[in-house]
Backbone as JSON, one array per atom type, in Angstrom:
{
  "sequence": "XXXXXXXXXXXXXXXXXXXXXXXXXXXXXXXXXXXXXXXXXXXXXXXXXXXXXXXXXXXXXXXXXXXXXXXXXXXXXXXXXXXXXXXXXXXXXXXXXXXXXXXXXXXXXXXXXXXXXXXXXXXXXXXXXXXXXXXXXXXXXXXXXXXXXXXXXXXXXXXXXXXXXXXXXXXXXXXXXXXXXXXXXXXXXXXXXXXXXXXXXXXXXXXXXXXXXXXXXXX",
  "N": [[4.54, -13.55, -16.4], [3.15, -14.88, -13.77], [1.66, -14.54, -10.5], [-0.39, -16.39, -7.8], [-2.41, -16.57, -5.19], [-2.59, -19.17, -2.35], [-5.64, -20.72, -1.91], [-7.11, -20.71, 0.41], [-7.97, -18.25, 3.56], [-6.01, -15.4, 3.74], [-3.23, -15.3, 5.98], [-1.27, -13.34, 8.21], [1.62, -13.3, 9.39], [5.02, -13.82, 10.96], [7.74, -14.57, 9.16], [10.35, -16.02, 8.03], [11.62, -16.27, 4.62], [14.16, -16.38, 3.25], [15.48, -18.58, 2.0], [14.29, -19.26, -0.36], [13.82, -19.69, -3.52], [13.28, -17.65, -6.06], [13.01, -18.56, -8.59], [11.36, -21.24, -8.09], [8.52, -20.53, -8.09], [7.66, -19.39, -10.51], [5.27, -19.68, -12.92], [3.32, -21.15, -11.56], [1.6, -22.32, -9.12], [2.13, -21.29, -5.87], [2.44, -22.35, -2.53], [2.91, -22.35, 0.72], [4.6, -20.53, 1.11], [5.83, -17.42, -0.53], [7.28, -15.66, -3.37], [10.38, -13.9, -3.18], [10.31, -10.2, -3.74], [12.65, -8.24, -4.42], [14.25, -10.46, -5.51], [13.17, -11.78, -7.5], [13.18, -9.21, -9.35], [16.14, -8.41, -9.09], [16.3, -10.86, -11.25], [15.54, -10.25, -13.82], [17.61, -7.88, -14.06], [17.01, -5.06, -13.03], [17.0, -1.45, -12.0], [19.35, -0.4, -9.49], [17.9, 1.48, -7.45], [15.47, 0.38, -7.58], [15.59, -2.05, -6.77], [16.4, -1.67, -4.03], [14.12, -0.54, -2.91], [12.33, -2.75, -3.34], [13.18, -4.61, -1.41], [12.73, -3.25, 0.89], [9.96, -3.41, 0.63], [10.05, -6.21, 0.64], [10.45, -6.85, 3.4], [8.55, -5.84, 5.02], [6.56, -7.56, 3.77], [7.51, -9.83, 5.44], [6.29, -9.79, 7.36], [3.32, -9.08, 7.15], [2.54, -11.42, 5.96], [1.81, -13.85, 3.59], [-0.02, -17.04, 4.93], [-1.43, -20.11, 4.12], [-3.52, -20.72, 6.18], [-5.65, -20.88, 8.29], [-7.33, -19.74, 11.21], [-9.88, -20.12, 11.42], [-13.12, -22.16, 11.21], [-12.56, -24.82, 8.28], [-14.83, -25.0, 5.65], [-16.89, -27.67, 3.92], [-15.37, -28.84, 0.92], [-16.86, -27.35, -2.21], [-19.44, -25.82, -0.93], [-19.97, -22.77, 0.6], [-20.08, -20.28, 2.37], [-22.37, -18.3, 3.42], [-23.88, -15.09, 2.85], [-24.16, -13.63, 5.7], [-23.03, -14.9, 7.11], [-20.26, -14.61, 6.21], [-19.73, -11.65, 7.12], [-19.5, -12.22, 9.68], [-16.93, -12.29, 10.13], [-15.11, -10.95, 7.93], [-13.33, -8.19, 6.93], [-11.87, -5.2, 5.83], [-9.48, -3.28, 5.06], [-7.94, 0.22, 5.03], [-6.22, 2.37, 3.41], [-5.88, 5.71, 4.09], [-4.39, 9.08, 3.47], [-3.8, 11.63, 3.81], [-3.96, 15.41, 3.22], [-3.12, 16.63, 5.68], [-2.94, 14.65, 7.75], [-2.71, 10.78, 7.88], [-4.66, 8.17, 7.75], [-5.4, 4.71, 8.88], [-7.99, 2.6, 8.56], [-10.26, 0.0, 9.59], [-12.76, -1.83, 8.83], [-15.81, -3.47, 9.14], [-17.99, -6.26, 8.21], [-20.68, -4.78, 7.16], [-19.85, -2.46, 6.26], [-19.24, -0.85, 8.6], [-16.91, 1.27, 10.75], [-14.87, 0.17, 12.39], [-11.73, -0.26, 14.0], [-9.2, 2.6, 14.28], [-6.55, 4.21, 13.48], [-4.56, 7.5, 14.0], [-2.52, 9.84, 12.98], [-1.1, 12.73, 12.7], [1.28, 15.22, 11.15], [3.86, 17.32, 10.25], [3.3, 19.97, 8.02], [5.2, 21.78, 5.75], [6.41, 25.0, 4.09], [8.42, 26.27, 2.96], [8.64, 28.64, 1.1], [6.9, 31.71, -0.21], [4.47, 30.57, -1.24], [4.94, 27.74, -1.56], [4.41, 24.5, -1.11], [5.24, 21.47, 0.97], [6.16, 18.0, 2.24], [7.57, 16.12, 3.76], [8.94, 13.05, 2.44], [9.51, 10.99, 3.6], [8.33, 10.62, 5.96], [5.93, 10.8, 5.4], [5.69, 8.03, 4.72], [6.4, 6.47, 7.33], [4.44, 7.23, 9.08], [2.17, 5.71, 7.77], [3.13, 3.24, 7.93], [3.09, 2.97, 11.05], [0.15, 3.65, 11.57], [-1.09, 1.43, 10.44], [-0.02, -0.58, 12.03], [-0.58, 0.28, 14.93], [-3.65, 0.56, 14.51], [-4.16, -2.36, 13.65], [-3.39, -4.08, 15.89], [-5.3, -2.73, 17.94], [-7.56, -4.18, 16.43], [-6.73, -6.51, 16.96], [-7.08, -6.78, 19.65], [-9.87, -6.94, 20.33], [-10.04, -9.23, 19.53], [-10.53, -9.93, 16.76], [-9.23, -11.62, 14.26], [-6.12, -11.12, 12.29], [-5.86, -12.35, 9.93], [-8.83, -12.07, 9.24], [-8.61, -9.69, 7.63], [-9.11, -9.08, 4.34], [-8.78, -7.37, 2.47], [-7.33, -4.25, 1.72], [-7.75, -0.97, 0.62], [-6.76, 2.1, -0.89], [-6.31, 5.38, -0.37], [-5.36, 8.54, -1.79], [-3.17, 11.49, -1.62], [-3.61, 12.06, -4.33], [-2.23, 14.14, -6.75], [-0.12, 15.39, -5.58], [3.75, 14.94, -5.79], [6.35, 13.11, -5.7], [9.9, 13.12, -6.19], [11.92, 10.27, -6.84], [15.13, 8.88, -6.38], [16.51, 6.84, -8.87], [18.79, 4.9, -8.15], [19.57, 4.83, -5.89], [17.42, 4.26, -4.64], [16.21, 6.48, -2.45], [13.95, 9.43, -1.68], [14.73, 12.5, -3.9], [13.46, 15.14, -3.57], [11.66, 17.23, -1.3], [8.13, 16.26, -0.95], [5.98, 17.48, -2.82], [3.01, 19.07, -2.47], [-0.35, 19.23, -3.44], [-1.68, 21.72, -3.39], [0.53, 23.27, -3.94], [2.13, 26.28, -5.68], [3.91, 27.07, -7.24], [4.74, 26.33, -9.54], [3.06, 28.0, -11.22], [3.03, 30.26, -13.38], [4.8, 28.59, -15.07], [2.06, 26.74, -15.97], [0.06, 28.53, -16.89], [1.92, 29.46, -18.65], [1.99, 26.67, -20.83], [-0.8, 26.77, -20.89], [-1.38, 28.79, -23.05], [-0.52, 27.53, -25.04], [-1.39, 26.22, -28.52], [-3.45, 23.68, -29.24], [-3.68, 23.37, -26.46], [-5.93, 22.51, -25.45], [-6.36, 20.09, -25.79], [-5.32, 18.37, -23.92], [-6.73, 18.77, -21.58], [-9.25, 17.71, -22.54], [-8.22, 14.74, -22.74], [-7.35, 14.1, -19.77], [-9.81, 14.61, -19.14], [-10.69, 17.06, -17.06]],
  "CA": [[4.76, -14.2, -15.1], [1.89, -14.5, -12.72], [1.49, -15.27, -9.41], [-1.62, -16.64, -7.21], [-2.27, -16.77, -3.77], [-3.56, -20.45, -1.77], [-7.48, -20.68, -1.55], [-7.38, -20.62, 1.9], [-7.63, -16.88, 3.99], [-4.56, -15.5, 4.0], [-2.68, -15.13, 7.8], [-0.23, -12.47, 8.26], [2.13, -14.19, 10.4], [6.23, -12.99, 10.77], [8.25, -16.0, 8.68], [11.7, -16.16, 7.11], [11.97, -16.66, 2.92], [15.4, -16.47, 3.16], [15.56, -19.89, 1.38], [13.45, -19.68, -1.57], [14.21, -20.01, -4.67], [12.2, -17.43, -6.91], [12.28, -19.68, -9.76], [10.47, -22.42, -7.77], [7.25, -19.82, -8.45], [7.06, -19.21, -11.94], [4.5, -20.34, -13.75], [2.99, -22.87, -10.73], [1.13, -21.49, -7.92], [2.77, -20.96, -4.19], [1.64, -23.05, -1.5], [3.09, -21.5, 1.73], [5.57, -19.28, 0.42], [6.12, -16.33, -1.39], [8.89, -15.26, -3.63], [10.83, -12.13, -2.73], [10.31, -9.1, -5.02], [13.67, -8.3, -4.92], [14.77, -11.24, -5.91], [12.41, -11.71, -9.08], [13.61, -8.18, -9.63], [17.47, -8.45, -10.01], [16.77, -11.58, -12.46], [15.28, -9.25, -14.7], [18.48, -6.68, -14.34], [16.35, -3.87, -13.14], [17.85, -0.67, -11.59], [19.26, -0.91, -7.96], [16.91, 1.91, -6.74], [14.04, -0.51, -7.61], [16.0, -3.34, -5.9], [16.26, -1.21, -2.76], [12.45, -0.16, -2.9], [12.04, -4.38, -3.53], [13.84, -5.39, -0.25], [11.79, -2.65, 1.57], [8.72, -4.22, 0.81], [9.83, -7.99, 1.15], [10.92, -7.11, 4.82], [7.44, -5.35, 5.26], [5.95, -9.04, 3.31], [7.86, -10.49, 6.17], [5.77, -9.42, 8.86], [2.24, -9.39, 6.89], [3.16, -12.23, 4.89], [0.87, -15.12, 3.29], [0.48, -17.97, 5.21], [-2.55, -20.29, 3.58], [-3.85, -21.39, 6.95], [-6.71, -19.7, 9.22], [-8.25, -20.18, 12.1], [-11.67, -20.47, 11.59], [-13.25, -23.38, 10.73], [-12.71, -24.44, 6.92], [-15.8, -25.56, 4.83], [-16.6, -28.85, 3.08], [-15.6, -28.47, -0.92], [-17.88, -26.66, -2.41], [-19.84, -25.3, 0.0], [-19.18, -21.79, 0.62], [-20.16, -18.94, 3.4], [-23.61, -17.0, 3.26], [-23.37, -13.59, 3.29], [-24.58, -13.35, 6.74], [-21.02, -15.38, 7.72], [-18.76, -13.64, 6.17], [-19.83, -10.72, 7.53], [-18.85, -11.75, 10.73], [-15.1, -12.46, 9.91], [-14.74, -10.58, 6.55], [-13.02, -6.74, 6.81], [-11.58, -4.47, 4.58], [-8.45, -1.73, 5.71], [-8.1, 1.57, 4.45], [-4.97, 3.73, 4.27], [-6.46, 7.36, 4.05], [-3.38, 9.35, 3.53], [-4.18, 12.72, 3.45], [-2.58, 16.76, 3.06], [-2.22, 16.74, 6.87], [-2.59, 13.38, 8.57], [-3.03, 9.84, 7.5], [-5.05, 7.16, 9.25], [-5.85, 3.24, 8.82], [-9.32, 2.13, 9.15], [-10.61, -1.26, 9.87], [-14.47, -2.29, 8.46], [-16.62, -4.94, 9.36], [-18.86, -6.69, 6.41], [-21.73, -3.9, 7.39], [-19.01, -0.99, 6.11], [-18.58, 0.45, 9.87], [-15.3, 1.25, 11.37], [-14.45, -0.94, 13.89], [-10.85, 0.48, 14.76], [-8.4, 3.35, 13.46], [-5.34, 5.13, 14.13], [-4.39, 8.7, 13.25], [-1.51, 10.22, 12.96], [-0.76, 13.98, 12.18], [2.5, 15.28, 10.58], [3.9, 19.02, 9.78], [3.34, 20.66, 6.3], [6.2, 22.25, 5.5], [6.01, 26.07, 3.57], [10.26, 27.14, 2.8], [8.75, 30.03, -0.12], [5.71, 32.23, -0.33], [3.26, 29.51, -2.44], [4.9, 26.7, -1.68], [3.75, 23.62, -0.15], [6.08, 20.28, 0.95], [6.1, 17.01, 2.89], [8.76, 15.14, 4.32], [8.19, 11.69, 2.05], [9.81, 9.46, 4.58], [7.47, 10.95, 7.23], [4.75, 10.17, 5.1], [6.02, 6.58, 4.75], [6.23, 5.93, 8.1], [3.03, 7.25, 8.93], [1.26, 4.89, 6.7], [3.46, 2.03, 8.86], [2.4, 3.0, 12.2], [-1.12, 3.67, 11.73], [-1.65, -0.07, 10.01], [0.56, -1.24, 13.56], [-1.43, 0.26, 15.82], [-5.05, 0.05, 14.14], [-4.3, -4.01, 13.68], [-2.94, -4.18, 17.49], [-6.54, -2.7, 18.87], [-8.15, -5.23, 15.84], [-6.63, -7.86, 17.22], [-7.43, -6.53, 20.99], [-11.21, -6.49, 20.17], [-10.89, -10.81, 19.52], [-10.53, -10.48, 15.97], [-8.05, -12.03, 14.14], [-5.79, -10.38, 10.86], [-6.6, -13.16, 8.29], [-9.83, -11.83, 8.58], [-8.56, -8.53, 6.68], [-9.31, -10.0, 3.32], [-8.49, -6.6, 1.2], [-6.99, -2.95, 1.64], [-7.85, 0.07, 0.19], [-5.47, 3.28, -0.63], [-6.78, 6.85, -0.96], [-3.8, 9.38, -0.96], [-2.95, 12.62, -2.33], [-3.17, 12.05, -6.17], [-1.5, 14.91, -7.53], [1.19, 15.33, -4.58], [4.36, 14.57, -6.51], [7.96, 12.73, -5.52], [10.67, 12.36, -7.02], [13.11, 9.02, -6.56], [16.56, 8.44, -6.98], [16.81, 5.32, -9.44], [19.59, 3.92, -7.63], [20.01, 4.58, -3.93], [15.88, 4.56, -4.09], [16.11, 7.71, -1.54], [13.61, 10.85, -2.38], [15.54, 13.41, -4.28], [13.96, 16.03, -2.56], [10.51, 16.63, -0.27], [7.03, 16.06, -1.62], [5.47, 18.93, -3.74], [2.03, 19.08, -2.29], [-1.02, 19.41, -4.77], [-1.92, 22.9, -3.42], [1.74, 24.12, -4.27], [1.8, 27.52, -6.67], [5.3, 27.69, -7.66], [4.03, 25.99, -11.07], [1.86, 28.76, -11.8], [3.48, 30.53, -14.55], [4.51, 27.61, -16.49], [0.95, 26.16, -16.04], [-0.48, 29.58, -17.74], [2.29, 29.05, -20.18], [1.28, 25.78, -21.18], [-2.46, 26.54, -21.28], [-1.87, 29.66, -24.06], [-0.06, 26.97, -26.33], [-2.23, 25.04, -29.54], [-3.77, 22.66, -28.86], [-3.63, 22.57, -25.14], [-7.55, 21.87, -24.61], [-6.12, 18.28, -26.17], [-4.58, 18.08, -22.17], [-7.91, 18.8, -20.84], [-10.13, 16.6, -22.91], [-7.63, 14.17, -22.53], [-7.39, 14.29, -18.68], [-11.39, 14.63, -18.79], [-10.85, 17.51, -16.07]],
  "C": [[3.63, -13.84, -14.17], [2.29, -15.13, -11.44], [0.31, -15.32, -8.12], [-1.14, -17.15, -5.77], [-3.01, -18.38, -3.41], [-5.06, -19.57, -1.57], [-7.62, -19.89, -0.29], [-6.93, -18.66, 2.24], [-6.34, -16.44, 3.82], [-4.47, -14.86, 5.34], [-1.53, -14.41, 7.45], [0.13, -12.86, 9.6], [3.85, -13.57, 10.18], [7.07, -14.18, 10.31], [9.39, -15.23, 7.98], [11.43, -16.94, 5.37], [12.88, -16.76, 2.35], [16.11, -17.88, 1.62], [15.3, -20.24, 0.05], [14.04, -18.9, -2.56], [13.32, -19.37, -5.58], [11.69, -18.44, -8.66], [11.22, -20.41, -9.61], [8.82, -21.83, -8.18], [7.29, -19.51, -9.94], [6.13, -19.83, -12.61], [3.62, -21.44, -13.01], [2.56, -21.46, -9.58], [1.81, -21.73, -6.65], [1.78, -21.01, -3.12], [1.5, -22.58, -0.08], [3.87, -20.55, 1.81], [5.34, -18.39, -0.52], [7.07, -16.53, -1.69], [8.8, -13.76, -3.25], [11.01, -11.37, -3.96], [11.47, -8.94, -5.35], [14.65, -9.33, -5.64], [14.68, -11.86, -7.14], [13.07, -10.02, -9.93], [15.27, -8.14, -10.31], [17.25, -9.88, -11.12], [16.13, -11.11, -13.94], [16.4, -7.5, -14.39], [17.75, -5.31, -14.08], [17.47, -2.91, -12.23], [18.22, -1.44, -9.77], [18.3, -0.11, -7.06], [15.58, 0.53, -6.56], [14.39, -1.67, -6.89], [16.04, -2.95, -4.39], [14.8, -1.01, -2.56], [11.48, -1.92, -2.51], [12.15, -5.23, -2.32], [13.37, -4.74, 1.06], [10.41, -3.9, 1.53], [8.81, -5.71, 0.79], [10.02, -7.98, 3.05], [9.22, -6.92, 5.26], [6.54, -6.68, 5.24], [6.34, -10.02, 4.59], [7.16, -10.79, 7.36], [4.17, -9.79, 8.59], [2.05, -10.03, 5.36], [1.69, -13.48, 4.72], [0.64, -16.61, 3.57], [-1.32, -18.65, 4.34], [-3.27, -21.17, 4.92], [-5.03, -20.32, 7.8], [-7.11, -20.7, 9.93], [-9.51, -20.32, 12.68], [-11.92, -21.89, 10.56], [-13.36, -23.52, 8.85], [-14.21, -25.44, 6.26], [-15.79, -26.81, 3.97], [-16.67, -28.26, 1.41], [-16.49, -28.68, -1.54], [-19.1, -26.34, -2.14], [-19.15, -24.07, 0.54], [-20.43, -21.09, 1.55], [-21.45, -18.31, 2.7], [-23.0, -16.14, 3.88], [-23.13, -13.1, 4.26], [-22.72, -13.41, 7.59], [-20.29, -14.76, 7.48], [-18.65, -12.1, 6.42], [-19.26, -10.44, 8.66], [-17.58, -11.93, 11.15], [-14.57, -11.68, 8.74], [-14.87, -9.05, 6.75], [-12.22, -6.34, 6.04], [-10.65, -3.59, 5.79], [-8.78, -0.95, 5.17], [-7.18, 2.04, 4.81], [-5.64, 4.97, 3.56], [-4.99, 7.9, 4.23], [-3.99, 10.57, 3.22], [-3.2, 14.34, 3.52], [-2.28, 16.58, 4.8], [-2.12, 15.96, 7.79], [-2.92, 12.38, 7.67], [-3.8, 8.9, 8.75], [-5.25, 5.96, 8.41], [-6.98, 3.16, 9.52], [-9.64, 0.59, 9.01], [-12.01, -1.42, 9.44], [-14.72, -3.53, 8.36], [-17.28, -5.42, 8.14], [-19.99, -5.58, 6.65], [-21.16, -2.5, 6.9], [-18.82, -0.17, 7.29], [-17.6, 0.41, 9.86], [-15.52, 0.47, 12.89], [-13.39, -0.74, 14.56], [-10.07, 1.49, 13.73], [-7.87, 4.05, 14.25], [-5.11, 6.33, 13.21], [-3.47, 9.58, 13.26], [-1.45, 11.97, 12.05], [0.99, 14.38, 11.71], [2.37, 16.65, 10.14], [4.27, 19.05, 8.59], [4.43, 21.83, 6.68], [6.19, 23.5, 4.39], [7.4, 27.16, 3.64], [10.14, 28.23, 1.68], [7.35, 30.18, 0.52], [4.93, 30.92, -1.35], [3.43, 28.09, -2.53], [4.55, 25.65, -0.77], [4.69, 21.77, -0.45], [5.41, 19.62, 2.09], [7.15, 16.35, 2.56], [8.31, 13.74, 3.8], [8.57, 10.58, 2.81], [8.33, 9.69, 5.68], [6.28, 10.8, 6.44], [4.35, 8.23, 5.04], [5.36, 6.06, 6.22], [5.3, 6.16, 9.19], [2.1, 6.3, 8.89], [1.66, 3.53, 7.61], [3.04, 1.56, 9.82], [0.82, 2.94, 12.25], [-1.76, 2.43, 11.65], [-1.08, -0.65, 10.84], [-0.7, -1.14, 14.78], [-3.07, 0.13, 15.85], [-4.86, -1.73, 13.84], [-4.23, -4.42, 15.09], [-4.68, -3.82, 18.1], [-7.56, -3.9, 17.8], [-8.31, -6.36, 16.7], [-7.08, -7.96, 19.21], [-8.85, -7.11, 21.36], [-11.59, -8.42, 19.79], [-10.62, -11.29, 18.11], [-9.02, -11.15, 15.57], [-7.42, -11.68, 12.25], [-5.84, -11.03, 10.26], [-7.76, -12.59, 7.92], [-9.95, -10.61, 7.88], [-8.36, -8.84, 5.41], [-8.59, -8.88, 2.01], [-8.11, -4.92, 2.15], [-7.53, -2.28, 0.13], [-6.67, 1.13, 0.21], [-6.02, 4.23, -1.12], [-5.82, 7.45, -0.54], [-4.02, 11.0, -1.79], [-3.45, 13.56, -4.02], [-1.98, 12.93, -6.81], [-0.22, 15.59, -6.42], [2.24, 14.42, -5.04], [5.78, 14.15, -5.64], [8.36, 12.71, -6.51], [11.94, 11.06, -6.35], [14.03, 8.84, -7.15], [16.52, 6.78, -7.55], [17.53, 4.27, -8.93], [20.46, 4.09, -6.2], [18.36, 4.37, -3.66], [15.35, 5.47, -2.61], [14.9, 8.63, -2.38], [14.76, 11.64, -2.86], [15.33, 14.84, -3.39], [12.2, 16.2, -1.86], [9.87, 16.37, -1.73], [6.46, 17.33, -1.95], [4.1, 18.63, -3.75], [0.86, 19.61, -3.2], [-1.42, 21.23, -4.41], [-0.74, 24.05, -3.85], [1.54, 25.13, -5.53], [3.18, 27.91, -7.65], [5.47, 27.32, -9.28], [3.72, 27.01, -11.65], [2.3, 29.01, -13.05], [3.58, 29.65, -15.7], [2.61, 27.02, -16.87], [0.15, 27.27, -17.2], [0.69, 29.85, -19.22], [1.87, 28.23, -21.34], [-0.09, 25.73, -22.15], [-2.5, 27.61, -22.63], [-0.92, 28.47, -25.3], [-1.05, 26.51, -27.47], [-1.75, 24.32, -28.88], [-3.51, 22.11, -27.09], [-5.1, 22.26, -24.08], [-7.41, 20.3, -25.0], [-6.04, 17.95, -24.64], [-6.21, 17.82, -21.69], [-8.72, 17.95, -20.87], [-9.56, 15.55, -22.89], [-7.81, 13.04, -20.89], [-9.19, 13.87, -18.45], [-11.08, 15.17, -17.6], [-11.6, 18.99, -16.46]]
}
């Protein structure tokens, strides 16, 4: 099952999907609509965590949703934009999520920053070695920052179609876990500097064959 976006920019605009019919997308491309994840989701019987996680991000789709319309002028077919042009409508986001704040960045076609928001948040340390984060409070973090860095975007004249692509740099090895079927965290985030591993980790490493892991990994 695939699914393709219209030619045209896409406009993050706040619209109702209430209506649609994920079938109507299968196999056929989607003109001004989306289907809703969750909704492709329960017809494949998947858990209900993943259906809650699904209805998260269609509400989210709701707001910076795909419309195939823009407001810059469109080009005669085939005829397409020098570089120069799309430089001066064509930016890139960035969620930077990092151990003790996250921010959203905005870039022009030249790779500057043009706007960003930054948000700090408390690391959390309930043992000697260990290291947590509150995973909602990382969530909604990640929400605000892409609110208020689009809000001064759009201050500055431009306009959010012309954010053509995101980026995501985060943690890597900063671990959750999720409940399958309330899709809640089970319990915080287990930050990559955490120590409470150690032991097993030096267990591990005196087993055979555990330079397979390594060369594996390529670390």
């Amino acid at each position: 099952m695939q699914f393709t976006t219209a030619d045209a920019p896409p406009r993050l605009v706040q619209d109702n999907f209430d209506d649609i019919n994920p079938k109507d997308f299968i196999e056929q491309e989607p003109k001004s609509k989306r289907p809703r994840t969750a909704d492709i989701l329960l017809e494949e019987q998947l858990p209900q965590g993943l259906l809650k996680a699904a209805e998260a991000a269609d509400l989210a789709g709701d707001f910076f949703s795909v419309k195939p319309e823009s407001d810059h002028e469109q080009l005669p077919e085939g005829i397409e934009e020098t570089a120069e042009e799309k430089q001066k409508h064509w930016f890139v986001g960035s969620v930077d999520q990092g151990t003790t704040s996250t921010r959203f960045l905005i870039f022009n076609g030249h790779g500057e920053p043009i706007v960003s928001h930054q948000i700090e948040f408390e690391n959390h340390y309930p043992n000697s070695g260990w290291h947590e984060h509150d995973p909602m409070t990382l969530l909604e973090s990640v929400e605000t920052c892409i609110e208020k860095a689009t809000e001064k975007f759009c201050e500055k004249g431009h306009h959010i179609e012309d954010i053509r692509s995101i980026g995501i740099t985060n943690q890597r090895e900063t671990t959750i876990l999720w409940d399958n079927i309330t899709g809640e965290p089970l319990y915080n985030a287990v930050v990559w500097p955490d120590t409470r591993t150690s032991a097993l980790v030096r267990e591990l490493k005196n087993k055979p064959g555990a330079e397979k892991l390594q060369e594996t990994c390529e670390c």
